[in-house]
VOBA-1610 file (N, C-alpha, C; in pm, whole numbers, padded with zeros to 5 digits, always signed):
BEGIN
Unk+00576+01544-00003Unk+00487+01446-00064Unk+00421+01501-00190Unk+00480+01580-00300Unk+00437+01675-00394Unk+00459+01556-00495Unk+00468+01556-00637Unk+00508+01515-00744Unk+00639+01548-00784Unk+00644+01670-00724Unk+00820+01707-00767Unk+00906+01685-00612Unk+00857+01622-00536Unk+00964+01615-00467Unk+00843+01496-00359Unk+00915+01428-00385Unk+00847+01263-00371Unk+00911+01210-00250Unk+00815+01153-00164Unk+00950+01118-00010Unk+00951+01012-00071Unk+01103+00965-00028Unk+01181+00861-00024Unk+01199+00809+00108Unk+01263+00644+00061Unk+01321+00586+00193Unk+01402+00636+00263Unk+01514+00741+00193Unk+01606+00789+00258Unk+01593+00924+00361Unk+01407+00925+00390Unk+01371+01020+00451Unk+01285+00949+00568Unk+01271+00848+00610Unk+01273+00773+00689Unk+01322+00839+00813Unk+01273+00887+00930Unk+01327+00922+01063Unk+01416+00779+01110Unk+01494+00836+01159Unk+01562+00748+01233Unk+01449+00634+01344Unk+01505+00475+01347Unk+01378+00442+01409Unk+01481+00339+01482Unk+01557+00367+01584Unk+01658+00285+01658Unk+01626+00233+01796Unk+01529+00312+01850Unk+01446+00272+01955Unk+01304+00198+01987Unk+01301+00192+01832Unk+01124+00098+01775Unk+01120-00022+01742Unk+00980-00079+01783Unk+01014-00193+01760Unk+00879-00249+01691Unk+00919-00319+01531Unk+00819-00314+01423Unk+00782-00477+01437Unk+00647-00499+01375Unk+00645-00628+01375Unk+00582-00625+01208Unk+00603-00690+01112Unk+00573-00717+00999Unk+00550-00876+00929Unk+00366-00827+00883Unk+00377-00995+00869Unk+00415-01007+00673Unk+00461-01121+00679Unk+00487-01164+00520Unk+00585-01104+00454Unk+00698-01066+00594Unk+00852-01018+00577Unk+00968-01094+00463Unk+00918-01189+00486Unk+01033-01234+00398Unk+01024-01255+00263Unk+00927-01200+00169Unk+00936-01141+00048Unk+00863-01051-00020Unk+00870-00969-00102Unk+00814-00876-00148Unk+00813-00769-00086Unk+00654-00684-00077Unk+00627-00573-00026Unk+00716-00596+00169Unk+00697-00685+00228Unk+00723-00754+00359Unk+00868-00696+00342Unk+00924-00789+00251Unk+01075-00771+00255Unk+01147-00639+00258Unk+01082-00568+00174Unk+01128-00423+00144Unk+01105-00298+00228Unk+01006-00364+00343Unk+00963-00263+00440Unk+01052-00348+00478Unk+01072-00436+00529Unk+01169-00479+00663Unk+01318-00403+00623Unk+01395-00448+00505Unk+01530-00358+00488Unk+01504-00244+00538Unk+01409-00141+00499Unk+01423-00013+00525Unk+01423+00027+00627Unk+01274-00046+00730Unk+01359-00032+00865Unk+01449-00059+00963Unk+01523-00190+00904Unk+01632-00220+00941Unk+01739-00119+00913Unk+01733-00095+00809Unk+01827+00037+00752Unk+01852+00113+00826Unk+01711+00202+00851Unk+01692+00282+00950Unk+01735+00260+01149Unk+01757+00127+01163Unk+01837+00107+01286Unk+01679+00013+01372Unk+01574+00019+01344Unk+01487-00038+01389Unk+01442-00230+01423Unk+01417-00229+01512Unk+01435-00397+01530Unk+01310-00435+01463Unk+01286-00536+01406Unk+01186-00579+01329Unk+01184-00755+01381Unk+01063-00816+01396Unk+01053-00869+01387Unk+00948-00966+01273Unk+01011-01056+01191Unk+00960-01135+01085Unk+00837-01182+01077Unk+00770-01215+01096Unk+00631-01240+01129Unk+00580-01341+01012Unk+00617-01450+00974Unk+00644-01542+00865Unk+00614-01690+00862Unk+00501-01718+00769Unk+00452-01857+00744Unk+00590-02030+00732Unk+00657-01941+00664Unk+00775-02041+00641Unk+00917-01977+00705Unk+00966-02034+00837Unk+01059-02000+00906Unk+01203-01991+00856Unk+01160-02076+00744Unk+01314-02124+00687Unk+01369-01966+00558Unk+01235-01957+00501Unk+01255-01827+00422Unk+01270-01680+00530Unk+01224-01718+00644Unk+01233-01600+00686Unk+01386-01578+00767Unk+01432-01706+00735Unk+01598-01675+00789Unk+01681-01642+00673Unk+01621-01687+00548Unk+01685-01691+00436Unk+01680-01522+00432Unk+01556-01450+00469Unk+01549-01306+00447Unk+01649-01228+00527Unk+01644-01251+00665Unk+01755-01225+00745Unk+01878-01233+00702Unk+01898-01380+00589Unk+02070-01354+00633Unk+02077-01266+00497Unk+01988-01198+00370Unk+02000-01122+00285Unk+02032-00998+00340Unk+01940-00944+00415Unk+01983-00821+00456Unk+02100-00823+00567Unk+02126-00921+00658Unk+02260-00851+00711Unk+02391-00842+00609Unk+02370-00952+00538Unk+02427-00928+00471Unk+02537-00768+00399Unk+02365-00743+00383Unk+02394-00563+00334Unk+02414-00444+00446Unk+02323-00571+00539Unk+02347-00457+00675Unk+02361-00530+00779Unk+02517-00507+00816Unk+02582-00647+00935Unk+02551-00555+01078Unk+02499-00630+01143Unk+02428-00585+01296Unk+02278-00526+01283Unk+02211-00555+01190Unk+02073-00568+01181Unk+01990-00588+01251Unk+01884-00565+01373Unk+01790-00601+01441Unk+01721-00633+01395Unk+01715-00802+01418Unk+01603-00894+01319Unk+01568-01037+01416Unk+01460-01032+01385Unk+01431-01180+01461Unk+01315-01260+01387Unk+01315-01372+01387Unk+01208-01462+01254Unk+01091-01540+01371Unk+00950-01518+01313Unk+00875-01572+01413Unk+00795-01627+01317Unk+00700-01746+01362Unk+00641-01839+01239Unk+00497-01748+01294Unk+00438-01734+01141Unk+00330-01695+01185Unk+00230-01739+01057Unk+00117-01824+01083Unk+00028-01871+00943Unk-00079-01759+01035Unk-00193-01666+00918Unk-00234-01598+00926Unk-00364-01675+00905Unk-00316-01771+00867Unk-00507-01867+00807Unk-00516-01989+00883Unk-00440-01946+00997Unk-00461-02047+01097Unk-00433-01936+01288Unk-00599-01908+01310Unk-00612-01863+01376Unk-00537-01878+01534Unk-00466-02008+01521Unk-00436-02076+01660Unk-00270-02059+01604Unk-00263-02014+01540Unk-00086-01991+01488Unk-00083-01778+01525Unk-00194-01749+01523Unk-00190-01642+01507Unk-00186-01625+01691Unk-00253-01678+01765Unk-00289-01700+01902Unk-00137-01734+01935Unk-00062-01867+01922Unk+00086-01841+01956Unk+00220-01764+01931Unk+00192-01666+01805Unk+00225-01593+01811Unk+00236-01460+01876Unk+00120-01416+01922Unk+00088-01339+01972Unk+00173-01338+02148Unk+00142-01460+02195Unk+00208-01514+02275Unk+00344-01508+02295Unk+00388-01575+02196Unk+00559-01530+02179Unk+00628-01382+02212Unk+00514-01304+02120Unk+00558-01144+02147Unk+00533-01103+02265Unk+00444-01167+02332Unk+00444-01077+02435Unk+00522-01144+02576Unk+00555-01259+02519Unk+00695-01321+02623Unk+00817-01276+02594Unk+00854-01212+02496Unk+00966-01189+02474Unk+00972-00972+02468Unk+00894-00957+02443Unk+00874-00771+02463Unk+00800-00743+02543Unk+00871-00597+02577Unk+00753-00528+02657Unk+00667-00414+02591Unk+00678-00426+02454Unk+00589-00305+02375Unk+00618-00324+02244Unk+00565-00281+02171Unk+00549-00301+01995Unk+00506-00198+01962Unk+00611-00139+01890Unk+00571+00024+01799Unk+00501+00032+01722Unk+00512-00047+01608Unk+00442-00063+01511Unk+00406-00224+01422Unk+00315-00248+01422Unk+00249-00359+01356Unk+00198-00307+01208Unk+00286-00374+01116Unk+00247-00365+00948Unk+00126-00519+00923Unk+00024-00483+00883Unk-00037-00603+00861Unk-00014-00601+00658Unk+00095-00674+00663Unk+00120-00677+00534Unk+00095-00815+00423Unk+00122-00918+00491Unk+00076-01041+00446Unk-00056-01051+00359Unk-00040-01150+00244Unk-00144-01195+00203Unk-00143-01263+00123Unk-00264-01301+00014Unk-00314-01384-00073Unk-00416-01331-00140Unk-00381-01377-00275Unk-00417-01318-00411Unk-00494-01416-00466Unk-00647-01476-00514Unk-00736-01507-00613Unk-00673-01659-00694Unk-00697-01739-00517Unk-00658-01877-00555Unk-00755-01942-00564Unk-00813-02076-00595Unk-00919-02151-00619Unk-00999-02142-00478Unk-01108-02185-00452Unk-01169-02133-00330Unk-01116-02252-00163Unk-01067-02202-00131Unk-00974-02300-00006Unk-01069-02265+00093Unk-01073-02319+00211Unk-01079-02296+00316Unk-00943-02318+00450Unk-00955-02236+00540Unk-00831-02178+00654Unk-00894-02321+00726Unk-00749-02295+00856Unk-00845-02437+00914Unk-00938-02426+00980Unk-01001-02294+01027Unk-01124-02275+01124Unk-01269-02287+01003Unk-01224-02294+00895Unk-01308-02334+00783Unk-01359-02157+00714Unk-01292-02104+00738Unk-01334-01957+00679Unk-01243-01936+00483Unk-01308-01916+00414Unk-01281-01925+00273Unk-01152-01812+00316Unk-01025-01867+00246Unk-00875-01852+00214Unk-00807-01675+00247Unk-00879-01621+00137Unk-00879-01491+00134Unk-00918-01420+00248Unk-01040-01415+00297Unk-01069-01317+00395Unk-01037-01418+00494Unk-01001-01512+00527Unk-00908-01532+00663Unk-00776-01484+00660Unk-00723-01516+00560Unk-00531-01474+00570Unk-00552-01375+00549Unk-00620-01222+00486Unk-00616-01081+00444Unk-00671-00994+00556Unk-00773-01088+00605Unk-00844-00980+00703Unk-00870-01045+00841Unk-00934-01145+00857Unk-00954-01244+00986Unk-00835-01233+01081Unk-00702-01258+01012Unk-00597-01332+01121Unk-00491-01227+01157Unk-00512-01102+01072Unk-00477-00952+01066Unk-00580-00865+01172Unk-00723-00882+01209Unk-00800-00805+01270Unk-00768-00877+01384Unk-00791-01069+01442Unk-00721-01125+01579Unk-00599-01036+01609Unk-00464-01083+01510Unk-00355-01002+01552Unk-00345-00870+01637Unk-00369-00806+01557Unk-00406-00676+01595Unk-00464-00649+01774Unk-00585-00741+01759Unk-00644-00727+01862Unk-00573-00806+01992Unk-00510-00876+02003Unk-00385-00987+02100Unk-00279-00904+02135Unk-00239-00811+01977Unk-00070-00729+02020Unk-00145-00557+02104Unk-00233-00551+02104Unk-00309-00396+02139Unk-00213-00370+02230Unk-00276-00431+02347Unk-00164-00375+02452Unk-00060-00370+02434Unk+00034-00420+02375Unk+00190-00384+02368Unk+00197-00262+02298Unk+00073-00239+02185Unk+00095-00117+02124Unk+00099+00005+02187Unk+00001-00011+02279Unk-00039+00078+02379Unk+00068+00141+02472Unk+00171+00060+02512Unk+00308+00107+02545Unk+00407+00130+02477Unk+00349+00139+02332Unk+00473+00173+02245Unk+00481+00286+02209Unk+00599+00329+02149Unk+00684+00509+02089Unk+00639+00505+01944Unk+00494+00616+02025Unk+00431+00655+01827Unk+00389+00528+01819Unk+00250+00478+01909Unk+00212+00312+01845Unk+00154+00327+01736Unk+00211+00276+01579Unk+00028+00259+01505Unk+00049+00145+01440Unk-00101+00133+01405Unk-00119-00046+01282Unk-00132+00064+01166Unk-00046-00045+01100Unk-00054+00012+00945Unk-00151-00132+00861Unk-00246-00117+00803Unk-00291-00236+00743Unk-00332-00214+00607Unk-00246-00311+00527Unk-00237-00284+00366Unk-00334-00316+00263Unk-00401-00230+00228Unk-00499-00294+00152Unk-00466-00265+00009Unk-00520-00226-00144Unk-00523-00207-00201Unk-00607-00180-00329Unk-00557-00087-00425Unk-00709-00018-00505Unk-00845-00122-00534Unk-00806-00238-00543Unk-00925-00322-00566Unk-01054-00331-00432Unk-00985-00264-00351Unk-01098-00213-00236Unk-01223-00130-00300Unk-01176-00074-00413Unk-01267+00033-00452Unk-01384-00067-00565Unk-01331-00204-00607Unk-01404-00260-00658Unk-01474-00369-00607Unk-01440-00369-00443Unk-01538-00487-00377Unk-01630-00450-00304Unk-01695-00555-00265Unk-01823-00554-00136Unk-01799-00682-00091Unk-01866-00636+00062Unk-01883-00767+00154Unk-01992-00850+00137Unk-01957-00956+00107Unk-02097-01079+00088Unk-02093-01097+00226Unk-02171-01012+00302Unk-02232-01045+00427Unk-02316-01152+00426Unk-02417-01192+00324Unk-02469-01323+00300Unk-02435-01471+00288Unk-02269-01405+00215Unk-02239-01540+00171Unk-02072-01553+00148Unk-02043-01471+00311Unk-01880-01454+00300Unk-01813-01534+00286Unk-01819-01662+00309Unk-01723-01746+00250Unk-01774-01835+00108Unk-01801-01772+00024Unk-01809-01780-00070Unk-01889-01941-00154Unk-02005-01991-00021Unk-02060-02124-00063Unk-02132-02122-00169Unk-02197-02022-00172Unk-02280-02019-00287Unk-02223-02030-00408Unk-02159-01908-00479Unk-02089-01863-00521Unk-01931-01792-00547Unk-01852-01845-00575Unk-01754-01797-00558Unk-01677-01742-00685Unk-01570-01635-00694Unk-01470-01563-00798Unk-01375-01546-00736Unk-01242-01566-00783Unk-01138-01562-00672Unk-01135-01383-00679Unk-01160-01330-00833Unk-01097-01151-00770Unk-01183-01090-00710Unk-01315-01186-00707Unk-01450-01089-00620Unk-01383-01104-00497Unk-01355-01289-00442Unk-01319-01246-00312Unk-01167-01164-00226Unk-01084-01177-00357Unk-01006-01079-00335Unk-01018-00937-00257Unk-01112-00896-00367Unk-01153-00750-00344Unk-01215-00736-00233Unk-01329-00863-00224Unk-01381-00853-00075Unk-01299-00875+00040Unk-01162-00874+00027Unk-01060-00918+00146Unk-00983-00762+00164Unk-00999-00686+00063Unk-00935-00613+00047Unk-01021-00464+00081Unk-01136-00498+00059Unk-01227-00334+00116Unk-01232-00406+00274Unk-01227-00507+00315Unk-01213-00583+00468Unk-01138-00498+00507Unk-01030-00541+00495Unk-00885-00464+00543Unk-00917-00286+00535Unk-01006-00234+00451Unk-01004-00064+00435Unk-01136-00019+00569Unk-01226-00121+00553Unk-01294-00089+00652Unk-01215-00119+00806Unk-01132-00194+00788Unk-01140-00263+00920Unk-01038-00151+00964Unk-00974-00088+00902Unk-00845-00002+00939Unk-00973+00147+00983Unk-01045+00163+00929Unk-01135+00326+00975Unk-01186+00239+01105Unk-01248+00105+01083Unk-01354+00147+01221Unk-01264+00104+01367Unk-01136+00074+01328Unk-01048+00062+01398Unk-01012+00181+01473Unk-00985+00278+01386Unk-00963+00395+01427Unk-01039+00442+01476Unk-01159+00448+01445Unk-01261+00510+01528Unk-01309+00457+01697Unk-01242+00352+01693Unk-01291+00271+01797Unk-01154+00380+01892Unk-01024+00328+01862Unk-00900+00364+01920Unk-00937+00546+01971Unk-01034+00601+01872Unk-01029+00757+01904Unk-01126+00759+02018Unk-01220+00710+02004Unk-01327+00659+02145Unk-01262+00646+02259Unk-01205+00554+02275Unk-01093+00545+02412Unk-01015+00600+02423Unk-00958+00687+02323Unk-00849+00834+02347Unk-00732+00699+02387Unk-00724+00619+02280Unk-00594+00533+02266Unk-00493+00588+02246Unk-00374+00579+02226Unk-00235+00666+02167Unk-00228+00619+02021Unk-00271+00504+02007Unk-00244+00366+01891Unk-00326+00503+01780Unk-00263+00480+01643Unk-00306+00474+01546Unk-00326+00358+01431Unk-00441+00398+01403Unk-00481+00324+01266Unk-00464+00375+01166Unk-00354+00345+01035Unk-00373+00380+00919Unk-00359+00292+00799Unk-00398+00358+00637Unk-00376+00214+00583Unk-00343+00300+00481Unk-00273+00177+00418Unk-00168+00247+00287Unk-00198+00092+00164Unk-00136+00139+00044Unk-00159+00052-00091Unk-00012+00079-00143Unk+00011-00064-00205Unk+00114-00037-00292Unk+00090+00018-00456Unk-00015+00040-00478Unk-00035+00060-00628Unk-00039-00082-00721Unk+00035-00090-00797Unk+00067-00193-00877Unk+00246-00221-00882Unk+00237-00316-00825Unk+00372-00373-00738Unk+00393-00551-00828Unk+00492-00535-00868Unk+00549-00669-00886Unk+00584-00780-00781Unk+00517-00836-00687Unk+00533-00930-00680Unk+00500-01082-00663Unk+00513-01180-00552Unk+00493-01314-00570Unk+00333-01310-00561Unk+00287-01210-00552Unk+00103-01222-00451Unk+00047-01245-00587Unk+00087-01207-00738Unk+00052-01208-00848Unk+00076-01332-00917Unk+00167-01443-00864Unk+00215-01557-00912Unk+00168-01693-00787Unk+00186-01650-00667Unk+00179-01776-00586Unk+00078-01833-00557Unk-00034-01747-00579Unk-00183-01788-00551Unk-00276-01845-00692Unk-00294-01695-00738Unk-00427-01725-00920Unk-00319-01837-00946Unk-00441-01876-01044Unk-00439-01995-01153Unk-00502-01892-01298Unk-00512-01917-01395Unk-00573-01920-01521Unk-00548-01790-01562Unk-00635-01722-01614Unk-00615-01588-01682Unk-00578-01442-01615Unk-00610-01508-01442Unk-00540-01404-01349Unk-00391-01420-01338Unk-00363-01480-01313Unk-00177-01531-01291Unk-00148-01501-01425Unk-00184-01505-01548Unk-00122-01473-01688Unk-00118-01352-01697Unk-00242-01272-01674Unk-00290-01123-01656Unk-00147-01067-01540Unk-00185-01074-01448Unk-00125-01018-01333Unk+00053-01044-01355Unk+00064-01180-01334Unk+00159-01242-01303Unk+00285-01198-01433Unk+00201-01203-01594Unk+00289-01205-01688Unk+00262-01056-01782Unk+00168-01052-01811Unk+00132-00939-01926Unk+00140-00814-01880Unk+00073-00796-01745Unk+00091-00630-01704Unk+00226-00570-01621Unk+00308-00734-01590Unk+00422-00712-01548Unk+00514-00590-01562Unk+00545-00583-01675Unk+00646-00457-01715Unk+00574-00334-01652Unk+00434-00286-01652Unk+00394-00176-01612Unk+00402-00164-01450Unk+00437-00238-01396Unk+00454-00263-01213Unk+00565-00174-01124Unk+00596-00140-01042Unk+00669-00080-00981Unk+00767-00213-00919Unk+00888-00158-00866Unk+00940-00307-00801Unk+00937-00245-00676Unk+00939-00391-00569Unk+00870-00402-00435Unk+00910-00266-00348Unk+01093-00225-00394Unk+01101-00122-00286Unk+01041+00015-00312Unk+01024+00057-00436Unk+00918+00146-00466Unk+00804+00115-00414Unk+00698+00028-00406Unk+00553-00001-00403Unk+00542+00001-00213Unk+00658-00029-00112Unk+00637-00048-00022Unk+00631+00130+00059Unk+00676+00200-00006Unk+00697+00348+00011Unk+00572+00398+00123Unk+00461+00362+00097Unk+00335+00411+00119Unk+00321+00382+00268Unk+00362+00232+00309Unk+00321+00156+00395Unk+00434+00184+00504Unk+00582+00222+00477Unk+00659+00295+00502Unk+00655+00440+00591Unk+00605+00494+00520Unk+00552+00593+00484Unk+00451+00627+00607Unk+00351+00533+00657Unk+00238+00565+00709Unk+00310+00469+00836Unk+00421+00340+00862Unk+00465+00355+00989Unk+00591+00448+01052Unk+00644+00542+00975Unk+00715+00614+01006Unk+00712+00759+01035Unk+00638+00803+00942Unk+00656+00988+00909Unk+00585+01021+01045Unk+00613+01169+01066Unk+00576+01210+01180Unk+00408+01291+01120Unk+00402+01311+01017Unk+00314+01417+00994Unk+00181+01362+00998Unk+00251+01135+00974Unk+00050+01053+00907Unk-00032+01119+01085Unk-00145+01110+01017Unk-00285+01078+01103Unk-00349+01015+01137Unk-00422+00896+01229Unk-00482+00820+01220Unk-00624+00844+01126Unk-00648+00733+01078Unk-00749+00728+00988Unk-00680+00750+00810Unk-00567+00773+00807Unk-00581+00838+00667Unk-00509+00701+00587Unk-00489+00710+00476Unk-00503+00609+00345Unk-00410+00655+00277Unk-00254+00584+00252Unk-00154+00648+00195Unk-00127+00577+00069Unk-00111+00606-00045Unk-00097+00535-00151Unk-00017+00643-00292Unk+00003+00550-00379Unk+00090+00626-00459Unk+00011+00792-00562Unk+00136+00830-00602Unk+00091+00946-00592Unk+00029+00956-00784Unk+00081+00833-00871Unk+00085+00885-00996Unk-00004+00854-01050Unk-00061+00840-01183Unk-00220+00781-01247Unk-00260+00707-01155Unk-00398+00720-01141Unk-00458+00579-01121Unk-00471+00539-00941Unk-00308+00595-00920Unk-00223+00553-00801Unk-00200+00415-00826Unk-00150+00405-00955Unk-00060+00242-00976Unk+00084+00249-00963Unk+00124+00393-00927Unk+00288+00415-00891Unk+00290+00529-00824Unk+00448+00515-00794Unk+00458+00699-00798Unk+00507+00702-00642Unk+00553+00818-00544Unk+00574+00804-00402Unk+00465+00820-00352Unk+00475+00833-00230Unk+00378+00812-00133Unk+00304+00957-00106Unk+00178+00935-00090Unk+00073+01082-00030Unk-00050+01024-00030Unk-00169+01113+00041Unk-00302+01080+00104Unk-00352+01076+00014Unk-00450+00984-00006Unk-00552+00904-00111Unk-00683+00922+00001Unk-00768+00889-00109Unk-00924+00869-00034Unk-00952+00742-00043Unk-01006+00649+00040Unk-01085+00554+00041Unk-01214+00543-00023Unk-01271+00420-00115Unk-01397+00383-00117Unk-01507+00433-00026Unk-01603+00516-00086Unk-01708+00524+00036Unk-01751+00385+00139Unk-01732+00311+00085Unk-01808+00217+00156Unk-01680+00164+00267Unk-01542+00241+00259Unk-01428+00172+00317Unk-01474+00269+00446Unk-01609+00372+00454Unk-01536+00486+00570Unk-01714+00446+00614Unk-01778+00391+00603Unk-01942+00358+00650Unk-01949+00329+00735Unk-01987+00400+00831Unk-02006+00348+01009Unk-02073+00257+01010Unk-02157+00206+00956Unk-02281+00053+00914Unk-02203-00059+00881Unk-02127-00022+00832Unk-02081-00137+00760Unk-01915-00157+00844Unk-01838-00048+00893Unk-01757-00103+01009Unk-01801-00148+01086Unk-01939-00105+01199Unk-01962-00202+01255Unk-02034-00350+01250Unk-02085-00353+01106Unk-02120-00496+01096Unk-01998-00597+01103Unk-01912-00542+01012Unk-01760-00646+00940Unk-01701-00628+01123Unk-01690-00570+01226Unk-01636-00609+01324Unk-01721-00649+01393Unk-01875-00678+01434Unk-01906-00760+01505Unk-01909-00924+01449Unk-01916-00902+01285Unk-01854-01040+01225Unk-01741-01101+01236Unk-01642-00997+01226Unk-01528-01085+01293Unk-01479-01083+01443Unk-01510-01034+01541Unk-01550-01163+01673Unk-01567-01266+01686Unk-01720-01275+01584Unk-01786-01352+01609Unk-01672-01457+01554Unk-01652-01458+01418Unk-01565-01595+01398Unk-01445-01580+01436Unk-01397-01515+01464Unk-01172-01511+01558Unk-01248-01519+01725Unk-01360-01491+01757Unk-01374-01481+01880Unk-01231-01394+02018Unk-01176-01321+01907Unk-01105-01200+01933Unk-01175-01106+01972Unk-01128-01047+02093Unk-01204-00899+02202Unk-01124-00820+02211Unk-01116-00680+02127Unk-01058-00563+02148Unk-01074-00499+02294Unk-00954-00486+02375Unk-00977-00442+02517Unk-00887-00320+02497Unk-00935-00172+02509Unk-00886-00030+02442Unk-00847-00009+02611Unk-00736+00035+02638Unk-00685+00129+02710Unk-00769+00252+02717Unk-00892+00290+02775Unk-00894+00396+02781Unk-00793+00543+02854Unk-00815+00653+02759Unk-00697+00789+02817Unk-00768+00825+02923
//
């Protein structure tokens, strides 16, 4: 994990006996972790808002890779009761889940509300990612090397939680609440961990960034000078998806990650580059503030972490 000798996909342990679940598989960052561990021999399952793209993703990669372990499951992340039958599904159809990528998301669209009425962003980024999580536990708990990987990215370092005014009535900015979806996801991955180390869980928590990654999250959501910004002008300086997914890769595979740690790219900035340990935002590692953002989200997923104690 040096600068001169950068892990690659092609250093990927073999993962033929695991079984991954990844949400927002069927394009981008999603997509490019799913090939790889398909590559790698690992069954993956799709975890995907639109069923029809997520077969369309499937039949790309067998394509490249005929006998692929793949299976497509509908999953809307901003609809808490989609996240609830999903959850369901998995656990009618497996008896354990290795690894859960919470990769899905949404990028600095006009201010929406999910259908439980929670503003757009921090339901699909963090809300329906922290339920998940908390529904698949137990399967993790019987899984080989369980961990959540949950993706956040550098704009963590430029948000805060409007604990006042989280869904954004007062006031709203789509990249404020971005960011605020996005230090969500950094906190929610430490006090996760900390919770999992309490009960002497097996499960790890870690979280990884793609840097600055080309894809649809920069076009399908903003409107106005973000989607021009993002979407068109800084384009060329971007990594493409199978580079940017390295990290996240990276932190559900290698034998060496740790729970708790933050994997992201290695070059300026960490807007590129392979994968190695980054530091989090102070405010991503604040015991105050993990446990506020998780007794807040209970309260609205009305999701209950039940830890296996060792």
């Amino acid at each position: 994990m040096t600068r001169k000798q950068r892990w690659t996909a092609a250093q990927i342990p073999d993962q033929t006996k695991r079984v991954f679940a990844v949400t927002g598989a069927n394009s981008g960052l999603g997509l490019a972790t799913t090939r790889a561990l398909a590559r790698r021999g690992g069954h993956v399952i799709l975890a995907v808002r639109d069923e029809d793209k997520g077969h369309r993703a499937v039949a790309e990669i067998t394509a490249e890779q005929p006998g692929a372990s793949l299976e497509v499951r509908r999953l809307d992340l901003a609809d808490l009761n989609s996240v609830r039958a999903f959850a369901q599904q998995v656990h009618a159809d497996h008896a354990r889940l290795d690894v859960l990528v919470n990769n899905a998301g949404v990028m600095a669209p006009p201010r929406t509300l999910s259908a439980q009425g929670h503003e757009l962003q921090f339901a699909c980024n963090h809300l329906g990612h922290f339920e998940l999580t908390g529904l698949l536990l137990d399967l993790l708990e019987d899984g080989i090397d369980p961990r959540v990987v949950t993706v956040s990215s550098t704009n963590h370092r430029q948000g805060r939680l409007f604990f006042d005014d989280i869904n954004g009535r007062r006031a709203y900015s789509p990249m404020a609440f971005y960011n605020q979806s996005k230090l969500a996801n950094a906190v929610f991955g430490q006090e996760l961990q900390r919770r999992l180390t309490q009960a002497g869980s097996p499960v790890r928590s870690v979280l990884a960034h793609p840097g600055y990654t080309a894809t649809n999250l920069q076009t399908s959501a903003p409107v106005g000078m973000v989607k021009l910004l993002f979407g068109r002008i800084l384009t060329p300086l971007a990594q493409a998806p199978d580079q940017g997914a390295l990290p996240q890769l990276f932190a559900a595979t290698d034998p060496s990650v740790e729970g708790g740690q933050f994997i992201g790219p290695d070059g300026l900035a960490e807007l590129r580059g392979g994968p190695t340990r980054v530091q989090p935002a102070p405010a991503a590692t604040d015991v105050e503030t993990g446990r506020r953002l998780w007794e807040l989200s209970e309260q609205l997923t009305d999701a209950r972490f039940t830890f296996r104690t060792g």
